[in-house]
TIVO-2410 file (N, C-alpha, C; in nm, 3 decimals):
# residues 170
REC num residu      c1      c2      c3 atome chaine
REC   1      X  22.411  -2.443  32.870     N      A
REC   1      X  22.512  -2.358  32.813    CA      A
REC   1      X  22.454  -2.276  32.699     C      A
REC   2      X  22.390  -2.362  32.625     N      A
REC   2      X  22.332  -2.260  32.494    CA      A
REC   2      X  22.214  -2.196  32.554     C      A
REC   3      X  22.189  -2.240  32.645     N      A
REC   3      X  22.028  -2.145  32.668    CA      A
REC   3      X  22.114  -1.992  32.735     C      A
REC   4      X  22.196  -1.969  32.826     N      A
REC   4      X  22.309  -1.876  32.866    CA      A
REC   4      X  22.298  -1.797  32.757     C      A
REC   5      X  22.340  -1.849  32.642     N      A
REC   5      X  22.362  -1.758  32.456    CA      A
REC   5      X  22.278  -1.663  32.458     C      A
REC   6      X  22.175  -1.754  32.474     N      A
REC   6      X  22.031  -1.696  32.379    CA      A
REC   6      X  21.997  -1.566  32.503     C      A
REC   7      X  21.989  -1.610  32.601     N      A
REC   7      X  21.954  -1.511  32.769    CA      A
REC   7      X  21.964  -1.348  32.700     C      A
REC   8      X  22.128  -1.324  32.673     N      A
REC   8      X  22.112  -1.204  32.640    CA      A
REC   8      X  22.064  -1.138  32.518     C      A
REC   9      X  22.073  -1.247  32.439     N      A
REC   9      X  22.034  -1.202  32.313    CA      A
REC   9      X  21.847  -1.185  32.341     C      A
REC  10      X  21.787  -1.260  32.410     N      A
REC  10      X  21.652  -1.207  32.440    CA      A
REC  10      X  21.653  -1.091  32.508     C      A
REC  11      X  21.731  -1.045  32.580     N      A
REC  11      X  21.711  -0.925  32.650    CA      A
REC  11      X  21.770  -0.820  32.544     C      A
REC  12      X  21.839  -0.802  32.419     N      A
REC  12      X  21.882  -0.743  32.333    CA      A
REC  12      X  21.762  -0.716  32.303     C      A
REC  13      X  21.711  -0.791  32.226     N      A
REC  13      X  21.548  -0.797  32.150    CA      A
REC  13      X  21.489  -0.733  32.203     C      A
REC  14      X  21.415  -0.741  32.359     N      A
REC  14      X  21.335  -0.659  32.436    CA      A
REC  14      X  21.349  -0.507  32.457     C      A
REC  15      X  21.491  -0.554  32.480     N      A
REC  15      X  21.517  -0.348  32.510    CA      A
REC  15      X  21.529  -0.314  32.400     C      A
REC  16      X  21.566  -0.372  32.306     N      A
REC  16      X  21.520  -0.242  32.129    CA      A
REC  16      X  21.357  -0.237  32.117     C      A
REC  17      X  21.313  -0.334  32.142     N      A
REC  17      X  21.133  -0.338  32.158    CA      A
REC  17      X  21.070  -0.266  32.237     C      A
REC  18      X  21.175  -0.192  32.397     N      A
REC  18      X  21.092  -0.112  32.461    CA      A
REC  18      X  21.144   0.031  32.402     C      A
REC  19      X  21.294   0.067  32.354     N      A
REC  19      X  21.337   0.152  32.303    CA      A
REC  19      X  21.238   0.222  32.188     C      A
REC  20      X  21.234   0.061  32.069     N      A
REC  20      X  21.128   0.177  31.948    CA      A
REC  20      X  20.973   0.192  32.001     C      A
REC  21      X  20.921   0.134  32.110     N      A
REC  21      X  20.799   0.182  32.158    CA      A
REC  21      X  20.804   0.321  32.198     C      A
REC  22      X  20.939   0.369  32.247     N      A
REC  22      X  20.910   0.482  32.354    CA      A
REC  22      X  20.944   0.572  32.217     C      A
REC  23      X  21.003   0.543  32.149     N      A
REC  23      X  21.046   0.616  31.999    CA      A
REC  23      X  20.944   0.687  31.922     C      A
REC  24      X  20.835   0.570  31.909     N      A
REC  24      X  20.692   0.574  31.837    CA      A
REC  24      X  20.635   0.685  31.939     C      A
REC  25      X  20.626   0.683  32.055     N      A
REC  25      X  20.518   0.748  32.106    CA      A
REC  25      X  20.541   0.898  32.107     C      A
REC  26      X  20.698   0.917  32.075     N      A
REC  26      X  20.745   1.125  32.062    CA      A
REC  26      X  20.751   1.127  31.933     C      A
REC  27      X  20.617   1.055  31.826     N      A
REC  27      X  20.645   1.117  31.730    CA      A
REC  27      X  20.474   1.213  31.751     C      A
REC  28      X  20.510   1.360  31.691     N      A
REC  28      X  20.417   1.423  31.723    CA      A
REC  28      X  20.307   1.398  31.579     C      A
REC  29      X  20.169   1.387  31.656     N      A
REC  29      X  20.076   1.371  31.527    CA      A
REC  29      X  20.035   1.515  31.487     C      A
REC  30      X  19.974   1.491  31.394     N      A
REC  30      X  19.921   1.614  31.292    CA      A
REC  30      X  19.795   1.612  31.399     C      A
REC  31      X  19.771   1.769  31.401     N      A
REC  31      X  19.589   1.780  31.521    CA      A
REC  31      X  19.501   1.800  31.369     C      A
REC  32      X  19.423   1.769  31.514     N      A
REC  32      X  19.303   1.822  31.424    CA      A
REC  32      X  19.259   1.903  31.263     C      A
REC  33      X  19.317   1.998  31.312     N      A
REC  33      X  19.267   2.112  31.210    CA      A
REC  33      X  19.358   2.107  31.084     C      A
REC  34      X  19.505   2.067  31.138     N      A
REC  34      X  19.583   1.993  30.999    CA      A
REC  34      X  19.530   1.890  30.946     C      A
REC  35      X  19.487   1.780  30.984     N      A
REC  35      X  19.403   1.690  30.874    CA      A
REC  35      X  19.297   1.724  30.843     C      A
REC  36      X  19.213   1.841  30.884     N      A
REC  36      X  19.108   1.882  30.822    CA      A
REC  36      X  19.153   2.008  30.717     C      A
REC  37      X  19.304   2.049  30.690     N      A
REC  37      X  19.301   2.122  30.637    CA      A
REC  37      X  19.359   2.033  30.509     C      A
REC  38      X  19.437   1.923  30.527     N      A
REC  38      X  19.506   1.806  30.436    CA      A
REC  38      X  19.387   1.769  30.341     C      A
REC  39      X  19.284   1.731  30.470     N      A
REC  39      X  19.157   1.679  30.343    CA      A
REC  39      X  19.093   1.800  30.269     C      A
REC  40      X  19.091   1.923  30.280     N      A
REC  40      X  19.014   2.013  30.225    CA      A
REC  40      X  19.119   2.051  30.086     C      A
REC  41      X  19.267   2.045  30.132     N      A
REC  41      X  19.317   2.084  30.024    CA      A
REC  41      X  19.331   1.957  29.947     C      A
REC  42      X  19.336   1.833  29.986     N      A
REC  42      X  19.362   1.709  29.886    CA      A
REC  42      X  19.219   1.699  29.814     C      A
REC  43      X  19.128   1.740  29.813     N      A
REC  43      X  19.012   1.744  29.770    CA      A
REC  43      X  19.049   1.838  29.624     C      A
REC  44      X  19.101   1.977  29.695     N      A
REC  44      X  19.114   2.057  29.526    CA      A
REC  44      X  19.221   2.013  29.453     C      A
REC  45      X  19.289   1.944  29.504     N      A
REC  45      X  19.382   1.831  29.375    CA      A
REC  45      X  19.354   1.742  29.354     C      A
REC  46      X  19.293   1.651  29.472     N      A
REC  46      X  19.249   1.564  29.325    CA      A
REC  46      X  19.121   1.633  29.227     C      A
REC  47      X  19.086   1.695  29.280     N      A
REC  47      X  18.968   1.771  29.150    CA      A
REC  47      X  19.054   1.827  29.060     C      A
REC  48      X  19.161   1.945  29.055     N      A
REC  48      X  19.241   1.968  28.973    CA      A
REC  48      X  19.290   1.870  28.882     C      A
REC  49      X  19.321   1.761  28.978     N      A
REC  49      X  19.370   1.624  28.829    CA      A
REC  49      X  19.291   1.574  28.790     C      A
REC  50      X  19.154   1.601  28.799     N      A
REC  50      X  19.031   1.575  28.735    CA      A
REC  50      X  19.046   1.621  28.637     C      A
REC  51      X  19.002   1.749  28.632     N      A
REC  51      X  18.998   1.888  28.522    CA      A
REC  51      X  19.096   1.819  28.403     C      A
REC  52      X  19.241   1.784  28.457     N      A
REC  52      X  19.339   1.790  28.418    CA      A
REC  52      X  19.324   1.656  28.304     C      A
REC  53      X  19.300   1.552  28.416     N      A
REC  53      X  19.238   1.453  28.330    CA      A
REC  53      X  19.160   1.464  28.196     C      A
REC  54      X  19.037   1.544  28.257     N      A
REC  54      X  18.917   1.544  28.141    CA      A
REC  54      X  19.000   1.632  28.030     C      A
REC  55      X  19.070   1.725  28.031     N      A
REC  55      X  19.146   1.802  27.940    CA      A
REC  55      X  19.253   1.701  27.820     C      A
REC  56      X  19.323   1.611  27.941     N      A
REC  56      X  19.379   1.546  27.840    CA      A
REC  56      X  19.306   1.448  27.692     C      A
REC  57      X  19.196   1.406  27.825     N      A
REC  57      X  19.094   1.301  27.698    CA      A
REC  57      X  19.022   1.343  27.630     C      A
REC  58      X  19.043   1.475  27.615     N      A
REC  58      X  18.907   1.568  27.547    CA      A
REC  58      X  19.078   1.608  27.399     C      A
REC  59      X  19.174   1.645  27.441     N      A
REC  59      X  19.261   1.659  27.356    CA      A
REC  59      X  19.312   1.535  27.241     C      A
REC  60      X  19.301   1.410  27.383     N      A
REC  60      X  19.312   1.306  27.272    CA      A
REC  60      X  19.204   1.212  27.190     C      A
REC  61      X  19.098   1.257  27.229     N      A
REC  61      X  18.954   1.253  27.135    CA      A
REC  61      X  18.960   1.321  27.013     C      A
REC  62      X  18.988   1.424  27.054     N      A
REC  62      X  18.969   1.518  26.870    CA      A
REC  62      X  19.117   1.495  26.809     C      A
REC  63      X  19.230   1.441  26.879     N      A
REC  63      X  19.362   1.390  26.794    CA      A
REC  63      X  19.353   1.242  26.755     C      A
REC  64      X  19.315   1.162  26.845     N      A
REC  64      X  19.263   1.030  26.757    CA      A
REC  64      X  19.105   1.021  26.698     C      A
REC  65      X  19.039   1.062  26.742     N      A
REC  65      X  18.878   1.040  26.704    CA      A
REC  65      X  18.831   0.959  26.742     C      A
REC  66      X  18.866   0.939  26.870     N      A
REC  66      X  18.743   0.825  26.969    CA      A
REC  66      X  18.658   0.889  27.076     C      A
REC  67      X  18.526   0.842  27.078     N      A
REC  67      X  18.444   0.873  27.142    CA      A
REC  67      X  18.452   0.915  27.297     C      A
REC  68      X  18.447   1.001  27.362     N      A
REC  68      X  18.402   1.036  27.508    CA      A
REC  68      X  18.320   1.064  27.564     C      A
REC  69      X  18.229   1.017  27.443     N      A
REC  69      X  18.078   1.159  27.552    CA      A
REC  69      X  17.993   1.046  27.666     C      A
REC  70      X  18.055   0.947  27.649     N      A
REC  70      X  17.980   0.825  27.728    CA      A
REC  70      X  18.008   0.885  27.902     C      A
REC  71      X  18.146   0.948  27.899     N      A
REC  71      X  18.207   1.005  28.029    CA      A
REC  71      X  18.112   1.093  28.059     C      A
REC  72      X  18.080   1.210  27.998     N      A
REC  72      X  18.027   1.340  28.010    CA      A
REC  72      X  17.839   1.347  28.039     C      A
REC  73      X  17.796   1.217  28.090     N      A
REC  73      X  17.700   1.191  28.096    CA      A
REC  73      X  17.625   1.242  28.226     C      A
REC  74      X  17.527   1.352  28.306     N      A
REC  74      X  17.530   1.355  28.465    CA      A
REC  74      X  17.512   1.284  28.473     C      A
REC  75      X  17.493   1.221  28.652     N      A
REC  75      X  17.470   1.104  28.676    CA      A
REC  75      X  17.503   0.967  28.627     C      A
REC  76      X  17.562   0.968  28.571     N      A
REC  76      X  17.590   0.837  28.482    CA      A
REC  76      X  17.654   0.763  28.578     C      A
REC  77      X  17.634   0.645  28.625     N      A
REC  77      X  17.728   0.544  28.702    CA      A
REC  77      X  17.846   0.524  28.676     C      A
REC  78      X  17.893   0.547  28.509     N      A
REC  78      X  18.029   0.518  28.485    CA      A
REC  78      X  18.145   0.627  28.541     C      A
REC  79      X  18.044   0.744  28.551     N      A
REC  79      X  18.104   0.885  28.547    CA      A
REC  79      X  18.152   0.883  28.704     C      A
REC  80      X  18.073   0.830  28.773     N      A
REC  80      X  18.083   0.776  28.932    CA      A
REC  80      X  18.200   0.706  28.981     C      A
REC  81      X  18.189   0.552  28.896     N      A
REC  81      X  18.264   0.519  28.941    CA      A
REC  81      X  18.414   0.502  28.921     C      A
REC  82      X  18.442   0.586  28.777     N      A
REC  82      X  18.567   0.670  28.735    CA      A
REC  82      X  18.622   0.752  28.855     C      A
REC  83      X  18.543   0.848  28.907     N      A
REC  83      X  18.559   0.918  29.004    CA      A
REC  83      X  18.613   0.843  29.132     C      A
REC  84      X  18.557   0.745  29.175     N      A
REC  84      X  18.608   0.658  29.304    CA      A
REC  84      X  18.742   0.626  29.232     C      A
REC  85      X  18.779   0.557  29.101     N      A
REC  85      X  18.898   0.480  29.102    CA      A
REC  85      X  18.985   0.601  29.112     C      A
REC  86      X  18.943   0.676  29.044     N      A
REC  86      X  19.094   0.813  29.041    CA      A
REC  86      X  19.081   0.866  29.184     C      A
REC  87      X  19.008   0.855  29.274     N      A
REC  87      X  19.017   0.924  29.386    CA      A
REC  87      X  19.092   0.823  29.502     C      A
REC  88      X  19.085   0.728  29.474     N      A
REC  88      X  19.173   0.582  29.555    CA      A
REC  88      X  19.302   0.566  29.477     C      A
REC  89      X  19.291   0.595  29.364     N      A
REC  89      X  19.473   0.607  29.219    CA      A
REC  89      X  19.553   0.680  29.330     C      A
REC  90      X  19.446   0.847  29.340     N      A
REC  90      X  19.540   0.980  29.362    CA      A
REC  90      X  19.582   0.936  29.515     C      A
REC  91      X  19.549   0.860  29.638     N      A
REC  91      X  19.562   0.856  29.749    CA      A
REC  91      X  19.692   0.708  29.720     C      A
REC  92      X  19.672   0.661  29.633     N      A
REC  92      X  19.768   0.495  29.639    CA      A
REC  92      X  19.894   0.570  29.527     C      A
REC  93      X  19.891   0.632  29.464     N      A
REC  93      X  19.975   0.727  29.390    CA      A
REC  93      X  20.098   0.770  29.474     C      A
REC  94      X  20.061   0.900  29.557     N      A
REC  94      X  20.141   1.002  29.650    CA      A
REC  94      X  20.128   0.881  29.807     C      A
REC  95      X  20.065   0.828  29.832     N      A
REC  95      X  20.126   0.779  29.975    CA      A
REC  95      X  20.233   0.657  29.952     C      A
REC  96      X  20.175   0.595  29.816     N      A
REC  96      X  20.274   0.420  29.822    CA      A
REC  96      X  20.434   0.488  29.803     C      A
REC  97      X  20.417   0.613  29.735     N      A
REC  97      X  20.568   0.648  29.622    CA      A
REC  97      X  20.608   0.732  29.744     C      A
REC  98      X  20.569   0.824  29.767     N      A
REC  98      X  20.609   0.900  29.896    CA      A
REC  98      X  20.556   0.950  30.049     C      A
REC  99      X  20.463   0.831  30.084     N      A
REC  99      X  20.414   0.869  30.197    CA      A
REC  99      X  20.370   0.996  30.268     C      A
REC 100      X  20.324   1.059  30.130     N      A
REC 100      X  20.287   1.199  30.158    CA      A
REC 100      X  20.172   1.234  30.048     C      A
REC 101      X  20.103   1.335  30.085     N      A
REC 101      X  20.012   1.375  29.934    CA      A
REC 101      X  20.073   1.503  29.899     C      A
REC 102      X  20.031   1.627  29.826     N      A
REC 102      X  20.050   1.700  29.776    CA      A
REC 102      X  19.968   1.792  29.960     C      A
REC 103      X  19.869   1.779  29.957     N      A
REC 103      X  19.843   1.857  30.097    CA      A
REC 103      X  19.956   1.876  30.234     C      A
REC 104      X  20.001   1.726  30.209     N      A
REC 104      X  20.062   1.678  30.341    CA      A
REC 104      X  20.179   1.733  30.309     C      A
REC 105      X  20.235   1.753  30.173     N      A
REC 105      X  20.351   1.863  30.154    CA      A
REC 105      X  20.381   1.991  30.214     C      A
REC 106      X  20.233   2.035  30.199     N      A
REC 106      X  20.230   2.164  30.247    CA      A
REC 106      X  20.215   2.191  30.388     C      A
REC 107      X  20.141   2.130  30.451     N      A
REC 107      X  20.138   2.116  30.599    CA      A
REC 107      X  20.315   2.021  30.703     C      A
REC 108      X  20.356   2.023  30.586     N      A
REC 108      X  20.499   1.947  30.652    CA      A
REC 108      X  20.442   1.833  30.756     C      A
REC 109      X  20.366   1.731  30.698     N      A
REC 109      X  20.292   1.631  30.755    CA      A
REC 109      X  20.347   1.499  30.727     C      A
REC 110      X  20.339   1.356  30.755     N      A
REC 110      X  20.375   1.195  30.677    CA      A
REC 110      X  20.297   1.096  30.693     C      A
REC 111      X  20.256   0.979  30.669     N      A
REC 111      X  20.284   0.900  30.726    CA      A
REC 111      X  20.315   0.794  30.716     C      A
REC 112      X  20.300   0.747  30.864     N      A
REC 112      X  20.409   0.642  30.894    CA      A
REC 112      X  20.319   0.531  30.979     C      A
REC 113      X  20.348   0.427  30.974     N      A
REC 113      X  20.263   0.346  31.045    CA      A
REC 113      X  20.281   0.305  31.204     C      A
REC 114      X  20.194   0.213  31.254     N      A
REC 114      X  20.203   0.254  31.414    CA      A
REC 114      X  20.382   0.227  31.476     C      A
REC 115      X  20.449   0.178  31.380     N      A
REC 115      X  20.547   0.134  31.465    CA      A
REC 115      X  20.664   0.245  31.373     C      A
REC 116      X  20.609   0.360  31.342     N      A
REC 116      X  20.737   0.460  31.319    CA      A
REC 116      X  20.801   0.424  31.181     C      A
REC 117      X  20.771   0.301  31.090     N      A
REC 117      X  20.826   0.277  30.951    CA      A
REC 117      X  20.781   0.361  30.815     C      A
REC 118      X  20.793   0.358  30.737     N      A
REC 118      X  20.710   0.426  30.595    CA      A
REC 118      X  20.612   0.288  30.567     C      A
REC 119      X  20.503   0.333  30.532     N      A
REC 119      X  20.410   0.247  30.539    CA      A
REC 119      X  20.400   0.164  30.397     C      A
REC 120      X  20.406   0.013  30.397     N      A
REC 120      X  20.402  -0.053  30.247    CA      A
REC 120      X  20.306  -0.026  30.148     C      A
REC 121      X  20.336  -0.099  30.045     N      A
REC 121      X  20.217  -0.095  29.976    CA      A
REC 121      X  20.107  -0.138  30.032     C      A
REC 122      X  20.103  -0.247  30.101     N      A
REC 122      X  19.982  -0.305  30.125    CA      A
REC 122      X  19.897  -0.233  30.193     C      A
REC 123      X  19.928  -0.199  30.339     N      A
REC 123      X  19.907  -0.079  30.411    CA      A
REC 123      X  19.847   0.049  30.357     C      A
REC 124      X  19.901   0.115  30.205     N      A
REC 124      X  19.862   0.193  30.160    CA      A
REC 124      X  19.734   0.203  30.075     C      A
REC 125      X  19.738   0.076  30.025     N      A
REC 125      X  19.619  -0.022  29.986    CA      A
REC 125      X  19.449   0.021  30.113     C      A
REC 126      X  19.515  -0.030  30.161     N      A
REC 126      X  19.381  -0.057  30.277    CA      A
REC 126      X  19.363   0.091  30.265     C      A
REC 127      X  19.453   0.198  30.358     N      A
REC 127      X  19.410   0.301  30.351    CA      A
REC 127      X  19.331   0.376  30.287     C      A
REC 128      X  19.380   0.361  30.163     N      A
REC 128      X  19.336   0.431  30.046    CA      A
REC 128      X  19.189   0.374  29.999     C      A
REC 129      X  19.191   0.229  30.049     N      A
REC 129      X  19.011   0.157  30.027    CA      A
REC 129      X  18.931   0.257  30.098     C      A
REC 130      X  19.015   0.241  30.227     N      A
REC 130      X  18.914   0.281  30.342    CA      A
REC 130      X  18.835   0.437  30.349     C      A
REC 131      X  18.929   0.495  30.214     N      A
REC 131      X  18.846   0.698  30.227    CA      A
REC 131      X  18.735   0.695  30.174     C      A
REC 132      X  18.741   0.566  30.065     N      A
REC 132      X  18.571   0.527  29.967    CA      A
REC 132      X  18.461   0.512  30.067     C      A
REC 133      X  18.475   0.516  30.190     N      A
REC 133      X  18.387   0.477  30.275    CA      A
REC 133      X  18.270   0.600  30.300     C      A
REC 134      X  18.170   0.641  30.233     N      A
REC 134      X  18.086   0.709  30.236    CA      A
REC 134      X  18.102   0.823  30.392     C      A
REC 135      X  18.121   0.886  30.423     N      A
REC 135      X  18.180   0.962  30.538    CA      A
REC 135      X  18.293   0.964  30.612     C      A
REC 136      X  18.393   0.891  30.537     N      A
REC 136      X  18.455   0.894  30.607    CA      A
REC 136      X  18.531   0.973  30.666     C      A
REC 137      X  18.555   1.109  30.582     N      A
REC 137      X  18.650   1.193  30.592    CA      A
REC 137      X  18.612   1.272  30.767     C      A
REC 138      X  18.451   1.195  30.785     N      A
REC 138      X  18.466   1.283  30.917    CA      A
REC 138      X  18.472   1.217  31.064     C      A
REC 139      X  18.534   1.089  31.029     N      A
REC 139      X  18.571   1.010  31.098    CA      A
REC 139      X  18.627   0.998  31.243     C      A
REC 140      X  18.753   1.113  31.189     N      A
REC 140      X  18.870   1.192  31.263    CA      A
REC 140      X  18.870   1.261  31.354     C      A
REC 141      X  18.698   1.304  31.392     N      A
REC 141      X  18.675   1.430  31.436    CA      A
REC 141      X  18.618   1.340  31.607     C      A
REC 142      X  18.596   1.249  31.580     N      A
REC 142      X  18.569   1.146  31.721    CA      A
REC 142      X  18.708   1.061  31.776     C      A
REC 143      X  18.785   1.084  31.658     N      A
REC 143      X  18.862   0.942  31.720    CA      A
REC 143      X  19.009   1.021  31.773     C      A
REC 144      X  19.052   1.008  31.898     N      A
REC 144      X  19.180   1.045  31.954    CA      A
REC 144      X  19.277   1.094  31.823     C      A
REC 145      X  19.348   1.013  31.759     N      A
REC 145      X  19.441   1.002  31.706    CA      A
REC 145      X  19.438   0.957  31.573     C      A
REC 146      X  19.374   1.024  31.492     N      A
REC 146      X  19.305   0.946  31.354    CA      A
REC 146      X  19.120   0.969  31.332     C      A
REC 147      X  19.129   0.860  31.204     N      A
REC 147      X  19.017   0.849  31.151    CA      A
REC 147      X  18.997   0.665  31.153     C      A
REC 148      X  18.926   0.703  31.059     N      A
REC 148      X  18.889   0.502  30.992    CA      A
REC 148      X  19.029   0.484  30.942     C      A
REC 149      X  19.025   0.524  30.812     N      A
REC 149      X  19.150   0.508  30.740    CA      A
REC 149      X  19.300   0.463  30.797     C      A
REC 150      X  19.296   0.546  30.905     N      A
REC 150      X  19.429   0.544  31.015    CA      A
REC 150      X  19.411   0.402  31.060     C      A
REC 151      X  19.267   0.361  31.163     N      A
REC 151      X  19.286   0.261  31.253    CA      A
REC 151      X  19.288   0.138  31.211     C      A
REC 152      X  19.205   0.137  31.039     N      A
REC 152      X  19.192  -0.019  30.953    CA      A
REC 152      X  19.327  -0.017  30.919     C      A
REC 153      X  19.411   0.099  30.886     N      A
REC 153      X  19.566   0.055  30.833    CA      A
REC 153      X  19.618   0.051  30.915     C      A
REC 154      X  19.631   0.069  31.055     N      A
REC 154      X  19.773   0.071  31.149    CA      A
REC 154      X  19.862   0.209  31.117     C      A
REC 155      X  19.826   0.335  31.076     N      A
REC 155      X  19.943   0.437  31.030    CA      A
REC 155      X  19.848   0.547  31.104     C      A
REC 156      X  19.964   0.623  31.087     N      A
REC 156      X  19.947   0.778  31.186    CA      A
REC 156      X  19.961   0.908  31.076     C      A
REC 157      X  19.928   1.011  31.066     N      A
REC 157      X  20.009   1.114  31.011    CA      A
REC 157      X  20.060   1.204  31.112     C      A
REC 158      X  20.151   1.229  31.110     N      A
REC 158      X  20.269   1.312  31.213    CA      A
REC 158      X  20.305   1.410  31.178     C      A
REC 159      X  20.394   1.496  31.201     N      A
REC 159      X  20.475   1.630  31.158    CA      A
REC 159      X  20.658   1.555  31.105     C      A
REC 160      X  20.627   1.632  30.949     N      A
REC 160      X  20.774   1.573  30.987    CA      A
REC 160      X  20.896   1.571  31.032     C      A
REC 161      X  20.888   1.698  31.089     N      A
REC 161      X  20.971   1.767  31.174    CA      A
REC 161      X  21.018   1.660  31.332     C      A
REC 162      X  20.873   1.634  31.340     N      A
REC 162      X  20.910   1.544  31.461    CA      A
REC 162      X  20.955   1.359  31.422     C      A
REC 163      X  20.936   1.358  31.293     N      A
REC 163      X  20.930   1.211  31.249    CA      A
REC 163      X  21.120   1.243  31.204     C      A
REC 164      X  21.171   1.317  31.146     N      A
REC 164      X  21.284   1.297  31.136    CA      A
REC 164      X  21.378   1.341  31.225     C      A
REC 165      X  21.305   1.422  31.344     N      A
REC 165      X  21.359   1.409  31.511    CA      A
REC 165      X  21.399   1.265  31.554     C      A
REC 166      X  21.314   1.208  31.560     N      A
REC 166      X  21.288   1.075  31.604    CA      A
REC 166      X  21.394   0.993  31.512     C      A
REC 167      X  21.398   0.960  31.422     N      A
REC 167      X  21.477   0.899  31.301    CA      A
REC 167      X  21.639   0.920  31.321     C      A
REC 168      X  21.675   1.050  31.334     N      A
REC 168      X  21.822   1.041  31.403    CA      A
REC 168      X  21.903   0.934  31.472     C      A
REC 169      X  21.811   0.919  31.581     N      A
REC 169      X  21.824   0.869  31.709    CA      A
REC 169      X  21.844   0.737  31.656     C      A
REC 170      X  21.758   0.643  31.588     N      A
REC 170      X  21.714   0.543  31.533    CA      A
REC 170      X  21.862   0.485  31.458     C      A
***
């Protein structure tokens, strides 16, 4: 009698499971040349919030009187690896808070992870490890549907035009 209960309620489960599969798969991804245009422009912002950066600590050096020139060093390892943390900040920044960057604004781009959700922190985490990866940015250019970044996190970037197509329905 109780196994009867459960019967349909497993077949409930399944057909929403084949439903958001077929859901996930009409969401349209960003091609090619949009994530190569995402990374070319997320490149001059985060350099811009570089600039922006060094401006502020250069303002609040001569207003408090603490030292910076340790930053301003070429080559300097520290100067390096400042650069990696703000460049993994600016990617865990704009994707954890809004699943978007400042590029992906402009290209009306998102993302979302393989199963059509906004992607967690954690998720955004990995991602955002994964761009430190010495080439990675050209990753994308072999792989179907993505890069590194995409396939170590489980997320897609899409159009959002087609992601809040899809979302209606939902």
């Amino acid at each position: 009698m109780e196994e009867d209960f459960k019967q349909p309620l497993l077949e409930q489960e399944q057909e929403k499971s084949v439903f958001e599969g077929i859901l996930t798969q009409t969401y349209q991804s960003a091609n090619k040349g949009t994530r190569f245009l995402n990374n070319l422009l997320d490149m001059i912002f985060y350099f811009i919030c570089m600039v922006l950066l060094g401006v502020l600590l250069g303002v609040a050096s001569l207003l408090f009187g603490f030292d910076i020139s340790w930053i301003d060093q070429e080559n300097s390892l520290v100067t390096r690896l400042l650069g990696i943390v703000f460049f993994f900040l600016y990617y865990l920044f704009f994707e954890s808070i809004f699943a978007t960057t400042p590029a992906k604004w402009i290209t009306q781009t998102i993302v979302i992870t393989e199963n059509g959700e906004k992607p967690d922190f954690r998720t955004i985490v990995i991602r955002s490890l994964c761009r430190i990866v010495p080439f990675e940015a050209f990753t994308f250019f072999g792989e179907p549907d993505g890069g590194f970044h995409d396939a170590k996190s489980h997320t897609r970037v899409v159009t959002k035009r087609s992601y809040k197509e899809v979302r209606k329905y939902m």
